[in-house]
C-alpha positions as CSV (number, residue, x, y, z in Angstrom):
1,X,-173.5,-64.3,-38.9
2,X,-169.9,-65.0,-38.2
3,X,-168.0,-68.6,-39.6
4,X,-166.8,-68.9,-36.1
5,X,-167.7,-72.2,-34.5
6,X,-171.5,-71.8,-32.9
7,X,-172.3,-73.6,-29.7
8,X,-173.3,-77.1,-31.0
9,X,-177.0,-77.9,-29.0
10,X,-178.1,-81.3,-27.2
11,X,-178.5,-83.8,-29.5
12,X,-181.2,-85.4,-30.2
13,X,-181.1,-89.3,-30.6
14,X,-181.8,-90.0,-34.4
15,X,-184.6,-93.0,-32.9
16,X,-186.5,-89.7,-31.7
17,X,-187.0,-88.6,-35.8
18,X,-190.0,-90.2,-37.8
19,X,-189.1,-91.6,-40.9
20,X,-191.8,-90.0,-42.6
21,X,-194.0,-87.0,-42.4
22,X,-197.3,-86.5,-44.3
23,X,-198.6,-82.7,-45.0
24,X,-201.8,-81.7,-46.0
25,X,-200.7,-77.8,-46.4
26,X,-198.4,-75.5,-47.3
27,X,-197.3,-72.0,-46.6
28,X,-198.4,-70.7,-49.2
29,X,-201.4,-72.7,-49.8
30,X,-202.7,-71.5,-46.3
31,X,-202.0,-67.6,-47.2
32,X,-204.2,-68.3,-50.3
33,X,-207.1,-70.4,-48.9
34,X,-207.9,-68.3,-45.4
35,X,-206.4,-64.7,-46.2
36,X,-210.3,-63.3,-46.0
37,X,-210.3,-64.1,-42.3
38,X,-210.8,-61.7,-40.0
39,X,-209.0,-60.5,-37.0
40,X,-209.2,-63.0,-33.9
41,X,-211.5,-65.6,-36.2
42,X,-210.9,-69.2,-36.3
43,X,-211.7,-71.1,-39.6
44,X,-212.6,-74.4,-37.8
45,X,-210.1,-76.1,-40.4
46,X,-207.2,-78.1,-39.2
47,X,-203.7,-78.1,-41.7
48,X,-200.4,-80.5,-41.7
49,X,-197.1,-78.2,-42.6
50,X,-193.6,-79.0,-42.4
51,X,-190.3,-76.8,-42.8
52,X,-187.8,-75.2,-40.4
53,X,-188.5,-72.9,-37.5
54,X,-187.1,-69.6,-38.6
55,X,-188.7,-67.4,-36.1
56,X,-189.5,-67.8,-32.3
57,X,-191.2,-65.0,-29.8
58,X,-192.1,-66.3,-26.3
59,X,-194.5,-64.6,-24.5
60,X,-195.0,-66.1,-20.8
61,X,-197.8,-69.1,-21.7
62,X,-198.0,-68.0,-25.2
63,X,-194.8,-68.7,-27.9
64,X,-194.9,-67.6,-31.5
65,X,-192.9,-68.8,-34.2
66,X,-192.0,-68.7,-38.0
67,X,-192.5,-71.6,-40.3
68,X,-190.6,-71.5,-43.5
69,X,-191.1,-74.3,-46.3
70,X,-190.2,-74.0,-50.0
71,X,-193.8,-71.7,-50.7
72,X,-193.1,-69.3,-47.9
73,X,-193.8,-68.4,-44.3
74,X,-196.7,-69.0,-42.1
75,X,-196.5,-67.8,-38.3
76,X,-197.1,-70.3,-35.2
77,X,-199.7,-70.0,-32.5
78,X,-198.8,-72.1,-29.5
79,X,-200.4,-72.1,-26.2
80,X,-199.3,-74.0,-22.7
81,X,-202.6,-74.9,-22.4
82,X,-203.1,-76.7,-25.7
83,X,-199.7,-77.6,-27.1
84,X,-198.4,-80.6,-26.0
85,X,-195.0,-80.4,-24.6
86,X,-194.8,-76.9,-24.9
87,X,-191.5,-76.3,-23.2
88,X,-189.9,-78.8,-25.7
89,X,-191.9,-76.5,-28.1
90,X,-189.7,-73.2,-27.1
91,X,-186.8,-74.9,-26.3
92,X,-186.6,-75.8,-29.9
93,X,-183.3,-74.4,-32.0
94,X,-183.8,-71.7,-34.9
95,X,-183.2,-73.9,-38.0
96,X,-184.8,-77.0,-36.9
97,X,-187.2,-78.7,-39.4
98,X,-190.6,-79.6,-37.4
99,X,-193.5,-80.7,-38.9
100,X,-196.8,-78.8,-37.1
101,X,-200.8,-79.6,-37.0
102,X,-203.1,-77.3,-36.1
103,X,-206.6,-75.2,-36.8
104,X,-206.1,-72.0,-38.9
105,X,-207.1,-68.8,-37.1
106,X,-206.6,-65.2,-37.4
107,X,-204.8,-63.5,-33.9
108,X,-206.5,-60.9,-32.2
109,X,-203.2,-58.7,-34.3
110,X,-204.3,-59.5,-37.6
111,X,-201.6,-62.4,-38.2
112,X,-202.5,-65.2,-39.9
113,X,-201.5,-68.4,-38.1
114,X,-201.3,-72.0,-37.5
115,X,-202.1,-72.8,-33.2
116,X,-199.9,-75.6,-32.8
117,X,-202.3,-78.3,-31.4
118,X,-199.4,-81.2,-32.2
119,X,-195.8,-81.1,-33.2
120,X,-192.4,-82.7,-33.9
121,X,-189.2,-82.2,-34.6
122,X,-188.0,-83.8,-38.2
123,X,-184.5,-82.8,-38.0
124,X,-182.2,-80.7,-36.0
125,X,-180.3,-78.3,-36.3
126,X,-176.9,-78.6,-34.8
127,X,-174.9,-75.3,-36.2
128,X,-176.3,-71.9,-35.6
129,X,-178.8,-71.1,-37.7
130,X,-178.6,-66.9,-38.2
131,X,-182.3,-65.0,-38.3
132,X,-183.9,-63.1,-41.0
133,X,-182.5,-59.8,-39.6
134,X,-179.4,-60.2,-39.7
135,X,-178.9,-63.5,-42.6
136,X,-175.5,-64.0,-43.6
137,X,-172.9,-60.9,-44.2
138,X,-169.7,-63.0,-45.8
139,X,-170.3,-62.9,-49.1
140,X,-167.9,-66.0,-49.3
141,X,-169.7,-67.7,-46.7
142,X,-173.4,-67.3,-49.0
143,X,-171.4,-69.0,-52.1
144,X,-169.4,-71.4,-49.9
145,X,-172.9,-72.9,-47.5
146,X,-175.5,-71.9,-50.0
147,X,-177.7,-74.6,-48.0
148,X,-177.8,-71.2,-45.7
149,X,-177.9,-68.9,-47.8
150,X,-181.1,-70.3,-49.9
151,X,-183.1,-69.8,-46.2
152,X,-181.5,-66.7,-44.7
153,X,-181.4,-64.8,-48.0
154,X,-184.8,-64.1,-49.6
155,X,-182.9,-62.6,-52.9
156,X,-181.1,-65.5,-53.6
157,X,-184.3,-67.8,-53.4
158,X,-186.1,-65.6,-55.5
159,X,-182.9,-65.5,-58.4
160,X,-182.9,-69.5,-58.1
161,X,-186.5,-69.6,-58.6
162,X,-186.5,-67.2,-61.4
163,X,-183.1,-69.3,-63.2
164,X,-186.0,-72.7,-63.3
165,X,-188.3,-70.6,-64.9
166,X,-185.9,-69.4,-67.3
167,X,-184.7,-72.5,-68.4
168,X,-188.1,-74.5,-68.3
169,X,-189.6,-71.4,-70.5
170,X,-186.5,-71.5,-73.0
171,X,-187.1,-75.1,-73.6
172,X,-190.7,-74.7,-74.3
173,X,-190.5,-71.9,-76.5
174,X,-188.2,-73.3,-78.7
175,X,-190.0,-77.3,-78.8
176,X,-193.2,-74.7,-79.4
177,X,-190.9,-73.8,-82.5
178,X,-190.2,-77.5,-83.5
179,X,-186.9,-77.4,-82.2
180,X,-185.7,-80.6,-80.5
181,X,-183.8,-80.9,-77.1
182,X,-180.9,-83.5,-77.2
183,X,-177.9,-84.5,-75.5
184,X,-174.7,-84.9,-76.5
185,X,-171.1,-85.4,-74.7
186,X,-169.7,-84.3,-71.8
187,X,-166.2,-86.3,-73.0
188,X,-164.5,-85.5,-75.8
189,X,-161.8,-86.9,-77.7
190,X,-160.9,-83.7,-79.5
191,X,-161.8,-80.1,-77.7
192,X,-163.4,-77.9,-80.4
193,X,-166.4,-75.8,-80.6
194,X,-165.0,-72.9,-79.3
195,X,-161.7,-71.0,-78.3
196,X,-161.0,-71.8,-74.9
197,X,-158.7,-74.2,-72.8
198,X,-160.1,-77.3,-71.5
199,X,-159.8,-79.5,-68.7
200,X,-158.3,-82.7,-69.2
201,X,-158.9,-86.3,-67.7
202,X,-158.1,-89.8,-68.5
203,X,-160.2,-93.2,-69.1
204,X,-158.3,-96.0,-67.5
205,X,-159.8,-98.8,-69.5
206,X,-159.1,-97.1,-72.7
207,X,-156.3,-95.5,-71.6
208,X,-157.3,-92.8,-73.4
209,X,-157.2,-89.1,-72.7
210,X,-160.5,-86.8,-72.6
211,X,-161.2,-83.5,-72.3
212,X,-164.3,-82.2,-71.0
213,X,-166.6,-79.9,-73.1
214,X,-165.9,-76.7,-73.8
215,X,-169.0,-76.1,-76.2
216,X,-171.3,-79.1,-77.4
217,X,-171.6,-76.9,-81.3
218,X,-169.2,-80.0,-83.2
219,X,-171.6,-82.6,-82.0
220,X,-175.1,-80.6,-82.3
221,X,-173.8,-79.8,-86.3
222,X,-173.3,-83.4,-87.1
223,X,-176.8,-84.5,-85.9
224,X,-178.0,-81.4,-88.2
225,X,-175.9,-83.2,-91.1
226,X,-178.0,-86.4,-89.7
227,X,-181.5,-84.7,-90.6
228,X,-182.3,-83.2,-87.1
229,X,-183.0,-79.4,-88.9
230,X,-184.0,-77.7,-85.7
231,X,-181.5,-79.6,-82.7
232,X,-181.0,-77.7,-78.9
233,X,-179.1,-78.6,-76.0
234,X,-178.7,-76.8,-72.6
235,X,-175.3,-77.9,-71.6
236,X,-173.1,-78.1,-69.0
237,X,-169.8,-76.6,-70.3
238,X,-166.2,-76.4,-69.2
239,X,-163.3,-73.9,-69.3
240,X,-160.2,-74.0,-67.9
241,X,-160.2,-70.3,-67.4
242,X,-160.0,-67.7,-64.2
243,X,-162.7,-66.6,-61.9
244,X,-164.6,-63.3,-62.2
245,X,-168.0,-61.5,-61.7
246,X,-169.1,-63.0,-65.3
247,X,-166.8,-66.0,-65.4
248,X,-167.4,-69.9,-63.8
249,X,-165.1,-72.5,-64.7
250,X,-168.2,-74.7,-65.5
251,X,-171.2,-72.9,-66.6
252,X,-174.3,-73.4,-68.9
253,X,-174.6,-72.8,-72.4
254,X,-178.0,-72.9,-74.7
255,X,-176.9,-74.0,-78.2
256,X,-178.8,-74.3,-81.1
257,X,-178.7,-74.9,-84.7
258,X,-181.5,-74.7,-87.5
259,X,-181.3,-75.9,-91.0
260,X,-181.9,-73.2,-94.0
261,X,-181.4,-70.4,-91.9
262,X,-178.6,-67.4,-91.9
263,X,-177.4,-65.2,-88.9
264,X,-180.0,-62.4,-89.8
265,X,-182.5,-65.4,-88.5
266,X,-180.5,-66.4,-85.6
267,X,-181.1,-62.8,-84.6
268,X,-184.2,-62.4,-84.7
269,X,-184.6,-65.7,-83.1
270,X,-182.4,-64.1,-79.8
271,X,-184.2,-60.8,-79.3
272,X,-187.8,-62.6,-80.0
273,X,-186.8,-65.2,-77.1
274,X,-185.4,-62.9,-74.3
275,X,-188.1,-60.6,-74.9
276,X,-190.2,-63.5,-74.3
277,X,-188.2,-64.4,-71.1
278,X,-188.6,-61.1,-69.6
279,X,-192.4,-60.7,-70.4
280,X,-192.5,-64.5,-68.6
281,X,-189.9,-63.6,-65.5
282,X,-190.2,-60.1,-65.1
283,X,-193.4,-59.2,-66.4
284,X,-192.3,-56.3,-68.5
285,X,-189.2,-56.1,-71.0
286,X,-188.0,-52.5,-69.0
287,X,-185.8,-53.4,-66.5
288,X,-183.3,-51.5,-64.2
289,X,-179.7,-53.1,-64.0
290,X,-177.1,-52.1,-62.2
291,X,-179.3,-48.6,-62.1
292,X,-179.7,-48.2,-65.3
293,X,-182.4,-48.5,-67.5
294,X,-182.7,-51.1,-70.2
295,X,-185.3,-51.9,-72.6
296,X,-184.8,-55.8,-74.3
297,X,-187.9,-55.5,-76.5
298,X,-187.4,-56.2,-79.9
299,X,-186.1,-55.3,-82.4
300,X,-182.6,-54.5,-81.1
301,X,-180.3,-52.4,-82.9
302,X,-177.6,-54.3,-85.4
303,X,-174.3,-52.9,-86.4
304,X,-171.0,-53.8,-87.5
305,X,-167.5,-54.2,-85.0
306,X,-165.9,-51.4,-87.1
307,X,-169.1,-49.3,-87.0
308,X,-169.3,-49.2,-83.4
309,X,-165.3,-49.3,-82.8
310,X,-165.6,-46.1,-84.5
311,X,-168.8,-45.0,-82.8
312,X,-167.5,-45.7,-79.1
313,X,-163.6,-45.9,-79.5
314,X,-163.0,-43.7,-82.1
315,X,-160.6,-45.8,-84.2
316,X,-161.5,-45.8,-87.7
317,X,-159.3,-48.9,-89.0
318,X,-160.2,-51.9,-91.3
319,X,-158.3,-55.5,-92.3
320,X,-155.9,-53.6,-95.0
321,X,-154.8,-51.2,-91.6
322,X,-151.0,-51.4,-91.7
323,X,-150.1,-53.6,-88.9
324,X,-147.9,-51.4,-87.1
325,X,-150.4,-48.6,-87.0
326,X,-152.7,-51.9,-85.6
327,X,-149.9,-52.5,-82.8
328,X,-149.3,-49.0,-82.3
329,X,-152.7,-48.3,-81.5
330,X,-152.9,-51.2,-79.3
331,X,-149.8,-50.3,-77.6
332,X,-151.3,-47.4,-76.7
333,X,-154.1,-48.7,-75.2
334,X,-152.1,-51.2,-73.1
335,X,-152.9,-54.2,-75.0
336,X,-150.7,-57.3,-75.1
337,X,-149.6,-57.8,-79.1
338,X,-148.3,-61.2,-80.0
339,X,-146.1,-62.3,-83.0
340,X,-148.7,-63.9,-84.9
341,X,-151.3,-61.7,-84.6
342,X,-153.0,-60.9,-87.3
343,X,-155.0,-57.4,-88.4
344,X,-158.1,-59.5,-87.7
345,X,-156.9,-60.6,-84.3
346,X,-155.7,-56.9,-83.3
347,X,-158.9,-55.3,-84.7
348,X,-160.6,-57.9,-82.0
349,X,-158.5,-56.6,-79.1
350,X,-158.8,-53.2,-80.1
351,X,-162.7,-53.6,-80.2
352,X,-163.0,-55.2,-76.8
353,X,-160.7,-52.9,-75.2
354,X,-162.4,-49.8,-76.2
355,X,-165.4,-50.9,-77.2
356,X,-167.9,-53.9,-75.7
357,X,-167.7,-52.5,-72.6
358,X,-169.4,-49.1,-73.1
359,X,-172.5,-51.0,-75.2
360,X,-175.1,-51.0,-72.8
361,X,-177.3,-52.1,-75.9
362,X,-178.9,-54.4,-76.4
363,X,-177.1,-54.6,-79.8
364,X,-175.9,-57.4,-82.4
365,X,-172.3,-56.4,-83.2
366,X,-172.3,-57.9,-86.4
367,X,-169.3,-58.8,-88.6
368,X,-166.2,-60.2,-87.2
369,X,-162.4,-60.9,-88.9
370,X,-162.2,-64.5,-90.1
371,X,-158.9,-64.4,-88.4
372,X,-160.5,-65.0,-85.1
373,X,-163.8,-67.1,-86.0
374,X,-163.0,-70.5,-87.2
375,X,-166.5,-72.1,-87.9
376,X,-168.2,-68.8,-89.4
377,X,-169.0,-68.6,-92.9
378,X,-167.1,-66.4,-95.0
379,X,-169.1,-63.0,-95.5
380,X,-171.3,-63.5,-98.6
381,X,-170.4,-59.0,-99.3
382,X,-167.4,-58.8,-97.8
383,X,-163.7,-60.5,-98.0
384,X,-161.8,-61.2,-94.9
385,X,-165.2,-61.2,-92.6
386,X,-167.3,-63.6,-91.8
387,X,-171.3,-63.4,-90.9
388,X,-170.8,-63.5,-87.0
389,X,-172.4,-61.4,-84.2
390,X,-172.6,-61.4,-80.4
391,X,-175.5,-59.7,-78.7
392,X,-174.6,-57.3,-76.0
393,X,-176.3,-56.2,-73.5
394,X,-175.2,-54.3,-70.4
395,X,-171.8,-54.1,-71.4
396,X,-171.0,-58.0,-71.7
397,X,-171.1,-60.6,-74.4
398,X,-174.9,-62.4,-74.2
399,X,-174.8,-64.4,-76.3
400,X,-172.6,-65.6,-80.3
401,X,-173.9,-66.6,-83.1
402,X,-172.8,-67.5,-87.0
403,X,-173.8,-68.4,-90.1
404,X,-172.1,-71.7,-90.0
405,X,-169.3,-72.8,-92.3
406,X,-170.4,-75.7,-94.6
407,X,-167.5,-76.1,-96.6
408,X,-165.2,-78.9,-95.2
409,X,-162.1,-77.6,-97.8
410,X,-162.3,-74.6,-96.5
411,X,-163.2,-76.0,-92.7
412,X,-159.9,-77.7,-93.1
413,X,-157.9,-74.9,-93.6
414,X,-159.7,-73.1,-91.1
415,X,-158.5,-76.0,-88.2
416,X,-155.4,-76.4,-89.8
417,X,-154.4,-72.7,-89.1
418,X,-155.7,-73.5,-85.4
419,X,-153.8,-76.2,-85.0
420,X,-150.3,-74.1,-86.5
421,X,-151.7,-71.3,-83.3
422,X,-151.4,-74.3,-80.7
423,X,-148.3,-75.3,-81.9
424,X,-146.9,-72.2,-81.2
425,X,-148.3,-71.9,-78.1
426,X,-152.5,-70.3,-78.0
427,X,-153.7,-73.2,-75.9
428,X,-157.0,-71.8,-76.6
429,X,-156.5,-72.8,-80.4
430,X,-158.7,-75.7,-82.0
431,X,-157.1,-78.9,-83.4
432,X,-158.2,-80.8,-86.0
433,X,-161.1,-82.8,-85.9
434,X,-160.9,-85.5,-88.9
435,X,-164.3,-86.8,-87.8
436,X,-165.9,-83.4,-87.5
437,X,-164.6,-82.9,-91.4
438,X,-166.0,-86.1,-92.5
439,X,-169.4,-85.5,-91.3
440,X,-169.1,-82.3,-93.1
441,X,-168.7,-84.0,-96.3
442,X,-172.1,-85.8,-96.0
443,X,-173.2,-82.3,-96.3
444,X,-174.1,-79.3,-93.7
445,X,-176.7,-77.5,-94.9
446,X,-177.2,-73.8,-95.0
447,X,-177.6,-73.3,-91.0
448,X,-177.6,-70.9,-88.4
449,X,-175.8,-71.5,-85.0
450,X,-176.8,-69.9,-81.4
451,X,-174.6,-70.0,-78.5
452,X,-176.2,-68.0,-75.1
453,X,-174.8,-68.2,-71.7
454,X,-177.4,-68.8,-69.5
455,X,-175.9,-67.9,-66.3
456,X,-175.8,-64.3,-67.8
457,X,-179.1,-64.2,-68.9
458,X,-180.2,-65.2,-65.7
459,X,-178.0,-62.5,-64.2
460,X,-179.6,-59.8,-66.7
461,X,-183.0,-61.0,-65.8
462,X,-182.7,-61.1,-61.8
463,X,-180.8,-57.9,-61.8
464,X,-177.6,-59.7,-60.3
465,X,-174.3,-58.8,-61.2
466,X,-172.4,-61.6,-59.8
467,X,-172.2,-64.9,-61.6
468,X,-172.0,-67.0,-58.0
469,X,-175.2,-65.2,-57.3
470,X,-177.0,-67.3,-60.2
471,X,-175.3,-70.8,-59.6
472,X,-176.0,-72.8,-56.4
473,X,-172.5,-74.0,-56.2
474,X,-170.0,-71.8,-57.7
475,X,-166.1,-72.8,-57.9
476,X,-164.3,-71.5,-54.9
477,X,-160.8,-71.2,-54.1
478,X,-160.3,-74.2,-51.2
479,X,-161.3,-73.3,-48.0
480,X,-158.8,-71.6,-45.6
């Protein structure tokens, strides 16, 4: 299918389209009920469908068609004989929505079908509508008029289909766990939560700017401060950030918290739930992705950022690494060094240059530099770290976690060197949140946090590797 302008068909008058339509049947329904019939047998039961005409085959006094509702597809059996209006019958437009009664029989061929004994048309279809054997072949064009797409392209059915089931079995395997699903802001006075550039809009009656969510962890924390131990929220997030294969400006984001816990719990709390997941979706926890094999049972393997930076990029370095050797070895390696970057910071860089990438996992990369984790609690072993991992799998960031700083001195300091970072120009750098602090000093405590991207667990579990395959209306550039 082109995006040229198709040849726009007679319209119908909108007087000719019933306000209603009343099934008794579906596609699906049908396939299950009469699939024991045998060739050329009639079942002597009449069916209601609806959905649009996807397929049509005329054949003299005979016309065959597709039916395709939200179940599946079921073929068409019409006859000049029987059908009333037949010629309005095969005159009708691929695409069109009709609405079909008729007995269920068997064809002489061995198709199941549906003999049209009445019909109508529900709705028209006024573009082009392209066929299943050919569907749509600008990728833009699948992204841009998914309300296409989702009939011409059985894979992208199947991965929204799949992305409910995901999210409907996350929620009830963490309420089976006693946590509890909330909601929280989309607004926010202050952006925090995360280190990421937000958008920013404006209340006129307040006159007041806001900046919409770039993580919902600041307000899910001070309801665990208010008593609610085991708190979740799928959210709706936004970054003012660029567009790639892994990247949506808006996207969703599970986050969770849970009183008394550390991030050894968090992790086992990860792999226990996409193992779960893939059992549910996929039926096994071996999957092929991008044609390679990957196994998401549990237990995963855990080790530390300097462990596998040594492992994979074979850079040996630690937090008491001269600087300059840190610059020179990011220098090599192409990456951008700023004034204020700290060993923690460079170690980072160094790690994701050389490093995440080549994890095909899945692994907990445990252990990151304080420098570049503002809400993790210091390492209970170790100075300069604190108890942070991401899980990786298939060479990207799943999902981040921490043991979560409960200490509103040291949270202080911790914004305050964020804020001194936006001043001089990271406007990916936290402020202050004087709020935030004084809910902390009710007391936070001991508590894991949990932050997965959703979109890329659906990706990992549908075997896309394209984040617009996975949401139904990805951001575009404008249309030329």
């Amino acid at each position: 299918m082109t995006d040229e302008t198709p040849d726009v068909p007679e319209a119908i008058g909108a007087t000719d389209v019933p306000y209603r339509f009343e099934t008794t049947s579906t596609a699906a329904a049908v396939e299950e009920a009469w699939s024991g019939l045998a060739d050329g047998e009639e079942s002597g039961q009449v069916v209601t469908v609806a959905g649009r005409l996807m397929l049509r085959r005329d054949q003299g006094k005979l016309a065959f068609g597709d039916l395709q509702d939200a179940t599946g597809r079921v073929q068409l059996f019409a006859l000049a004989r029987s059908t009333p209006d037949f010629d309005g019958f095969t005159g009708l437009h691929l695409g069109d929505w009709i609405g079909v009664t008729g007995e269920v029989l068997r064809t002489r061929r061995g198709e199941l079908s549906i003999r049209v004994d009445s019909w109508v048309r529900l709705a028209e279809a006024r573009r082009g509508f392209p066929d299943k054997w050919h569907g749509i072949s600008d990728v833009d064009m699948r992204f841009r008029q998914r309300y296409v797409d989702l009939w011409v392209t059985d894979e992208a059915r199947a991965a929204f289909t799949a992305r409910s089931r995901i999210m409907s079995a996350t929620r009830r395997w963490l309420e089976d766990r006693g946590f509890l699903e909330v909601e929280t802001p989309v607004f926010h006075p202050i952006p925090g939560g995360a280190l990421a550039r937000p958008f920013t809009t404006h209340h006129n009656a307040l006159d007041l700017d806001l900046y919409l969510r770039i993580a919902p962890e600041l307000y899910l924390k001070r309801l665990t401060v208010g008593g609610m131990e085991r708190v979740f929220e799928i959210a709706r997030v936004f970054r003012n950030e660029g567009l790639s294969t892994r990247h949506n400006p808006e996207f969703t984001m599970l986050e969770l918290y849970q009183a008394y816990a550390d991030y050894h719990d968090v992790m086992e709390l990860v792999e226990q739930l996409v193992e779960h997941l893939a059992l549910e979706v996929c039926g096994t926890t071996s999957l092929t992705y991008d044609g390679r094999e990957l196994d998401l049972s549990a237990p995963w393997r855990r080790a530390t950022l300097l462990e596998l930076l040594a492992e994979h990029g074979g850079i040996e370095v630690d937090l008491d690494t001269p600087r300059d050797e840190l610059v020179r070895l990011c220098e090599e390696r192409d990456i951008p060094v700023k004034d204020g970057d700290g060993p923690g910071k460079l170690i980072l860089e160094l790690y994701e240059k050389t490093t995440e990438p080549e994890l095909w996992g899945p692994v907990f990369v445990m252990d990151y530099p304080k420098e570049v984790s503002p809400l993790s609690r210091d390492h209970r072993d170790h100075p300069g770290w604190v108890e942070r991992f991401e899980g990786i799998v298939a060479g990207r960031e799943l999902c981040n976690a921490f043991t979560e700083l409960v200490d509103p001195d040291e949270q202080r300091l911790r914004f305050e060197a964020q804020a001194e970072a936006k001043e001089a120009g990271d406007d990916e750098a936290m402020a202050v949140d004087e709020d935030y602090l004084r809910a902390l000093e009710y007391g936070l405590p001991p508590t894991g946090g949990l932050g997965i991207g959703m979109d890329r667990l659906v990706m990992l579990l549908t075997g896309t590797t394209t984040i617009r395959d996975v949401i139904l209306f990805p951001t575009l550039r404008p249309e030329q």
